[in-house]
LOPAZA-501838 format. One line per 10 residues: number of its first residue (from 1); their letters; for each residue z, x, y of C-alpha. Coordinates in steps of 0.05 Angstrom, whole numbers. Layout:
LOPAZA-501838
NUM = A = Z/X/Y  ...
end
This chain:
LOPAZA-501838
1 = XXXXXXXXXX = 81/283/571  34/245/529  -33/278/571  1/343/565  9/333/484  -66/313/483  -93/369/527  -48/412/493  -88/395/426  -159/400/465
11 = XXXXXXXXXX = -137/474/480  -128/479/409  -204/470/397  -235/536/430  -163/577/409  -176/571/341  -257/582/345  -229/650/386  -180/670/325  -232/656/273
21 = XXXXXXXXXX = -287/702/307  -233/754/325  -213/744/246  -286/742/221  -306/809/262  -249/847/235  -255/831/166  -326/852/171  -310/915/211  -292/970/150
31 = XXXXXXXXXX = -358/999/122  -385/973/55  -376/891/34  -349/867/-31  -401/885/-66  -403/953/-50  -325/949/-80  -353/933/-144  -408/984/-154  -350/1035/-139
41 = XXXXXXXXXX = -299/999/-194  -356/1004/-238  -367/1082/-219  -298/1083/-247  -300/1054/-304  -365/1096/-323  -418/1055/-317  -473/1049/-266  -504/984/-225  -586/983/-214
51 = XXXXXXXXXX = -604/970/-144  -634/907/-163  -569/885/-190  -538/904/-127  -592/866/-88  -584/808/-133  -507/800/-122  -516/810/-46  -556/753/-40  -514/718/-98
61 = XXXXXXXXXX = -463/720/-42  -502/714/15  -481/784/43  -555/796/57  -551/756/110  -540/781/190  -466/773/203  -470/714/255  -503/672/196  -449/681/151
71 = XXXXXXXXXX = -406/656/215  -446/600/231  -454/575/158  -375/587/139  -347/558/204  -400/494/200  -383/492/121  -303/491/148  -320/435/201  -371/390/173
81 = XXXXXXXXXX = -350/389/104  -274/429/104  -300/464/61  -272/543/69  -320/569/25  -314/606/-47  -269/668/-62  -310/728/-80  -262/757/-122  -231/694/-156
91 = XXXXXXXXXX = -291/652/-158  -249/598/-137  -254/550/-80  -210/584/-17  -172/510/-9  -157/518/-85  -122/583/-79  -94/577/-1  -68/497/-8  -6/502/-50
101 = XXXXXXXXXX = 14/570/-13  4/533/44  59/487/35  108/538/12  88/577/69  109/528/108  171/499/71  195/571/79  180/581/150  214/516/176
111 = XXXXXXXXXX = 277/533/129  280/602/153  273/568/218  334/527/212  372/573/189  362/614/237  389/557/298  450/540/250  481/605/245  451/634/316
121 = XXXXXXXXXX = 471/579/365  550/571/341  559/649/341  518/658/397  569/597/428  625/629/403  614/709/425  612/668/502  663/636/507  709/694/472
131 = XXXXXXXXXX = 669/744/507  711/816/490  746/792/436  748/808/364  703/759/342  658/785/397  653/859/375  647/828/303  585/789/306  560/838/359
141 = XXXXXXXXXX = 567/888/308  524/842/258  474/827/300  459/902/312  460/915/240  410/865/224  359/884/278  369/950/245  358/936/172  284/934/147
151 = XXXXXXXXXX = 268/869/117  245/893/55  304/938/42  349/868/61  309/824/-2  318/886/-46  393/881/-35  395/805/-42  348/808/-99  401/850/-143
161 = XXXXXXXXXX = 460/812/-118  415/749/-139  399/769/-199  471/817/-221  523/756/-198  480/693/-204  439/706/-245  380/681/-215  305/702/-238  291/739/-182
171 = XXXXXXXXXX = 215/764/-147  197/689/-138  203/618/-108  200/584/-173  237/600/-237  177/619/-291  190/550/-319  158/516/-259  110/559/-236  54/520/-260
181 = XXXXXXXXXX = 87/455/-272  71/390/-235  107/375/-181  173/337/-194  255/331/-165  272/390/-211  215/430/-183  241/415/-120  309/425/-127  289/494/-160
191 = XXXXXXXXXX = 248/515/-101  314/503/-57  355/540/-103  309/604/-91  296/587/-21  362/624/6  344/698/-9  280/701/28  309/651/82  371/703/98
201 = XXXXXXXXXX = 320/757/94  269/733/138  316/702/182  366/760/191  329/795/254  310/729/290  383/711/281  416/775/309  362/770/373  369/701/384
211 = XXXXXXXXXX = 455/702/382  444/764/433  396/721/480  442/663/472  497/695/489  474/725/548  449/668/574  507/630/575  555/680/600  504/672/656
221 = XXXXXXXXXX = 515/610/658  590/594/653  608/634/718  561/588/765  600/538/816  574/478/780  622/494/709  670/503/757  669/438/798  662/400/724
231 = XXXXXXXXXX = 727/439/709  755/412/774  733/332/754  782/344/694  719/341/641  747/366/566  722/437/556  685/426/501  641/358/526  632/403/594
241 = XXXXXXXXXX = 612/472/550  557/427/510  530/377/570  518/433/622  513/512/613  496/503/535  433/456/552  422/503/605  431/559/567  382/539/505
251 = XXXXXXXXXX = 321/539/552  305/615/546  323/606/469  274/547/462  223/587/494  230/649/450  219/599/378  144/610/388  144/682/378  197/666/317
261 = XXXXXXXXXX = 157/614/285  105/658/284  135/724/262  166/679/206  86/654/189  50/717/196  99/777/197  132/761/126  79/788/90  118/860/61
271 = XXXXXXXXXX = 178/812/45  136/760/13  108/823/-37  171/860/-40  192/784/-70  139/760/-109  135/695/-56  73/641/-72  62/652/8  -3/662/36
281 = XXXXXXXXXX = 16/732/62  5/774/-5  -57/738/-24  -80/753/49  -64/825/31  -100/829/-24  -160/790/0  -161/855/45  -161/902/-8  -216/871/-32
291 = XXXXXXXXXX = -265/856/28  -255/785/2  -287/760/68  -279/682/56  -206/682/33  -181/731/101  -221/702/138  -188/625/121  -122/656/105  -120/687/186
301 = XXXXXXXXXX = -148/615/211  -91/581/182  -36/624/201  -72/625/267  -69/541/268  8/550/245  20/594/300  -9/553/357  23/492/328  95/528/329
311 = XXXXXXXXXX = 75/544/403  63/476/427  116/440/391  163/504/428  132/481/490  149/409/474  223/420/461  227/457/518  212/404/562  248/352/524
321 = XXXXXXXX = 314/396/533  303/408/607  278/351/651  270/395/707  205/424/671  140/373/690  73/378/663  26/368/715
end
């Protein structure tokens, strides 16, 4: 397991060098670069940019320069130094702006994450074992509903129950209080007391697919001879139900957290606007908008790195659960 870990990581090396040209292409696909945004806003506002202003800014930026060169000297500036390189538009260093988001990016995708196992895997259990019963048709019926729902129309929903019961401050993960306080328990305990809207909304689809793959996997599972002969032996139902067809059952559902983990990473973006989340995904968006090439361009590498991460440590559980699986 060990070698497979550490080759594992070693793939890691040319995936992410893929991602980031893939990311580095796109972004410089559109016609027209950052600049040529801001000789436009300044059409708009009425007033007019001399060429050798426009020349001047180009090579402020280094946009005069062929677009492998601006890949060679960001990705060497990223490895060499970690240094992600300077935000057109905020004139900021791109670890300044992405490094706090970073962490509530994460801190929301892992809690989204476990939300999703601790409601999908009892239900998913429990539609089974009962299979045709009224619980069954009930959390079927759920579980359609929230593959149907659109996200964002789920957090506007939440949002004004939020905000009209609780009232919460809503369009955030941090009350206005804390938004640019130092880190402390209160801060903390804040974030966690905002963390359940955009957990339910994120997680509601993932949780309705995963019950539905669960549960189909163990009513596989539960009519094969070996349940039977463990019914036979006398073993409790419940001890039998978790030690064989349940592990047995989770391996498909292991398998599938990849894709999760990253939907949750990269595919909350409209949610995390619709909210107001400190997430990577609107500033990403707007980095866009702007043909800010530095910030899209570090904001899809990191996603990217989350995304392979959540892969290998899917892989890893996988064969921790089943010790059939080898790594060879």
């Amino acid at each position: 397991m060990a070698g497979y870990i550490l080759k594992r990581i070693l793939y890691m090396i040319p995936t992410l060098l893929a991602i980031s040209i893939v990311a580095f292409t796109i972004i410089n696909l559109p016609p027209g670069d950052y600049v040529d945004r801001l000789v436009i806003e300044a059409k708009n506002r009425g007033e007019s940019m001399t060429p050798e202003a426009i020349d001047g800014l180009r090579q402020l930026y280094g946009l005069n320069k062929p677009i492998v060169e601006q890949y060679v000297s960001w990705m060497s500036g990223i490895v060499l130094r970690g240094d992600f390189g300077i935000s057109y538009k905020w004139n900021l260093p791109v670890w300044a702006l992405l490094g706090e988001r970073l962490g509530l990016t994460v801190a929301l995708s892992v809690a989204t994450l476990l939300f999703i196992w601790t409601v999908a895997i009892p239900i998913g259990v429990l539609s089974a074992v009962r299979q045709y019963s009224v619980w069954d048709y009930v959390f079927t019926f759920i579980s359609f509903v929230g593959l149907a729902i659109p996200n964002f129309l789920l957090a506007l929903g939440l949002m004004y129950i939020s905000f009209k019961y609780f009232g919460q401050s809503v369009g955030s993960l941090l009350s206005p209080e804390y938004l640019d306080a130092p880190w402390s328990l209160a801060k903390v305990l804040d974030l966690l007391s905002h963390l359940w809207v955009p957990m339910t909304v994120l997680g509601a689809a993932g949780t309705a697919e995963l019950v539905r793959t669960l549960r189909a996997n163990l009513l596989d599972e539960i009519k094969k001879p070996y349940v039977a002969t463990a019914r036979t032996k006398g073993m409790p139902e419940v001890w039998m139900l978790i030690k064989y067809p349940l592990r047995h059952a989770l391996n498909p559902f292991v398998s599938s957290q990849n894709e999760i983990f990253v939907n949750l990473v990269s595919g909350g973006t409209i949610v995390s606007v619709v909210l107001g989340l400190q997430t990577i995904g609107p500033l990403l968006l707007d980095a866009f908008r702007s043909q800010d090439m530095f910030l899209a361009g570090s904001s899809i590498l990191i996603l990217g790195a989350l995304a392979v991460i959540g892969t290998m440590l899917s892989d890893i559980m996988l064969a921790w659960l089943d010790p059939r699986i080898r790594f060879n």
